[in-house]
N, C-alpha and C positions, 0 to 999 in steps of 0.2 A: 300333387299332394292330396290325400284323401285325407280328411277329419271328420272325427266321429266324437269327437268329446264335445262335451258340454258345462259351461262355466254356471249356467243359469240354473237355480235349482228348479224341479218341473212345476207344473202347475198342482193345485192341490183342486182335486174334482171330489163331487160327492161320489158318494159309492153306489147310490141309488139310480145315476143317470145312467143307461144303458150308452155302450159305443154304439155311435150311431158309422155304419158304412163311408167311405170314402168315393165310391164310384160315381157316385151323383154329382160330386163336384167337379172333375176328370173337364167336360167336357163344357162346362163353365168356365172354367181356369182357362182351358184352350182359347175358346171362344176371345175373353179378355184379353190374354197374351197376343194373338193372332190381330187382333183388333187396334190395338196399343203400338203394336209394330208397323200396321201398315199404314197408320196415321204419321207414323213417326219414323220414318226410314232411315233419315239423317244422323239419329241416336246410336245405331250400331258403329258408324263411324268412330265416335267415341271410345268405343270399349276397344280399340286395336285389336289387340292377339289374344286377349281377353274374350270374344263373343263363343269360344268352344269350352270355358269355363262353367262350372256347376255349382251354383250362390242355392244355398240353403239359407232357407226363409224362416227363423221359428221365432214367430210370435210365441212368447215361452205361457202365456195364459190360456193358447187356445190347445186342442188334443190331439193338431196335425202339424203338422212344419210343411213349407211347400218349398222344393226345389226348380229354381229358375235356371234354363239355358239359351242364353240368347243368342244363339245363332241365327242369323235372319234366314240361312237355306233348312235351318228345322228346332225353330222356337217353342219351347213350351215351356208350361207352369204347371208341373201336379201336387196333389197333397199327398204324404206320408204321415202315415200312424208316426208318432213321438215315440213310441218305442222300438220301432225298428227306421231310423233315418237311412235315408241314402249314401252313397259313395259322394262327395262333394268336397269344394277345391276351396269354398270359402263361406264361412257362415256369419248372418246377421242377426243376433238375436236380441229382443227386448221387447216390451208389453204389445197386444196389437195397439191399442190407441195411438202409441208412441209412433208406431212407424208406419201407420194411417196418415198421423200427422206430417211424418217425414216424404210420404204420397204428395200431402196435399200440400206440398211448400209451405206448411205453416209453421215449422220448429226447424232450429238449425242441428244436422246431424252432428258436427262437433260438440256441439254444446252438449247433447247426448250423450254421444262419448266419455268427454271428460268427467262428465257430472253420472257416470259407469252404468246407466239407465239403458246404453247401446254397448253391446259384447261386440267386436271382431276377431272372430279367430281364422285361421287359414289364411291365404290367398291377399295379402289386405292390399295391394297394386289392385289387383282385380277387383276388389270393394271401391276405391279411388275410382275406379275408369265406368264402374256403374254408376257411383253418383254424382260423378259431371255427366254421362249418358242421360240420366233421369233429371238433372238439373236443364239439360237442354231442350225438352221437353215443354210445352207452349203449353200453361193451364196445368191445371191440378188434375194428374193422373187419376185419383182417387174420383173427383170430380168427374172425368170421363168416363168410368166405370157404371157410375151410376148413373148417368145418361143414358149409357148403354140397354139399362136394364127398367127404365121408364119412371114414371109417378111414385112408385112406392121406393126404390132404391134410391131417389132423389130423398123421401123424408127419411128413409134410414140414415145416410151419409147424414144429412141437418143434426138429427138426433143423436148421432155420434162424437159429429163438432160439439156440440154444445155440453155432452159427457166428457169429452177430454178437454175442453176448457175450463171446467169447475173448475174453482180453486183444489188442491191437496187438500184432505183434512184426514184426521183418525179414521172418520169413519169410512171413508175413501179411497183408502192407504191398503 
């Protein structure tokens, strides 16, 4: 099953910010995926007949969606322009914070869900079998990441926790 629709209305950008290129991140994304998997072998298990599945990623505030394939014989993660998404089997969309948070074991994906903060459209067996995959996972993915990447993506992730636990307000909304 391919889907291409989108429930999430898109993000609203200035018009002054120029698009900035996608290629730079290509081999970032790799890098993480690559990294994520080989620490975590045992995770593919999870996803059965699900690892040749295609999970679109769209954090609906940022100006890329990235497309996950977990197959362990050839895994990756790239980013796609928001306006031209890929062919994929099953989509997660909702704020990034939210699903940073959903990374870092800190919030319950259902609770999301219900409370319509988390969109599943496509494939949702195969959304199931990734988040017991990623539930099985020792430590906050999110957290790995930024180890990954040293001192200063340690105080980014800090600074992000502490943004997405504000409280809501108006002005924050």
């Amino acid at each position: 099953m391919t889907q291409h629709s989108a429930t999430l209305a898109p993000p609203k950008f200035r018009p002054h910010l120029p698009v900035l290129p996608l290629f730079p991140l290509q081999p970032i994304l790799k890098r993480i995926v690559r990294r994520i998997g080989a620490e975590n072998p045992d995770m593919f298990n999870r996803l059965g007949p699900h690892t040749k599945a295609r999970y679109l990623i769209d954090a609906t505030n940022l100006p890329f969606t990235l497309l996950l394939q977990p197959d362990p014989e050839n895994l990756s993660l790239t980013a796609h322009f928001r306006t031209s998404p890929p062919d994929h089997d099953a989509r997660i969309a909702g704020k990034f914070l939210d699903l940073m948070r959903l990374l870092d074991s800190d919030i319950d994906g259902d609770a999301l869900f219900f409370a319509r903060d988390l969109i599943i459209t496509g494939n949702t067996e195969a959304v199931v079998c990734l988040r017991n995959a990623l539930d099985d996972v020792d430590g906050s993915i999110a957290q790995m990441v930024a180890d990954m990447f040293g001192p200063l993506a340690r105080a980014a992730l800090a600074r992000l926790r502490r943004v997405a636990n504000k409280p809501v307000t108006k002005d924050t909304q």
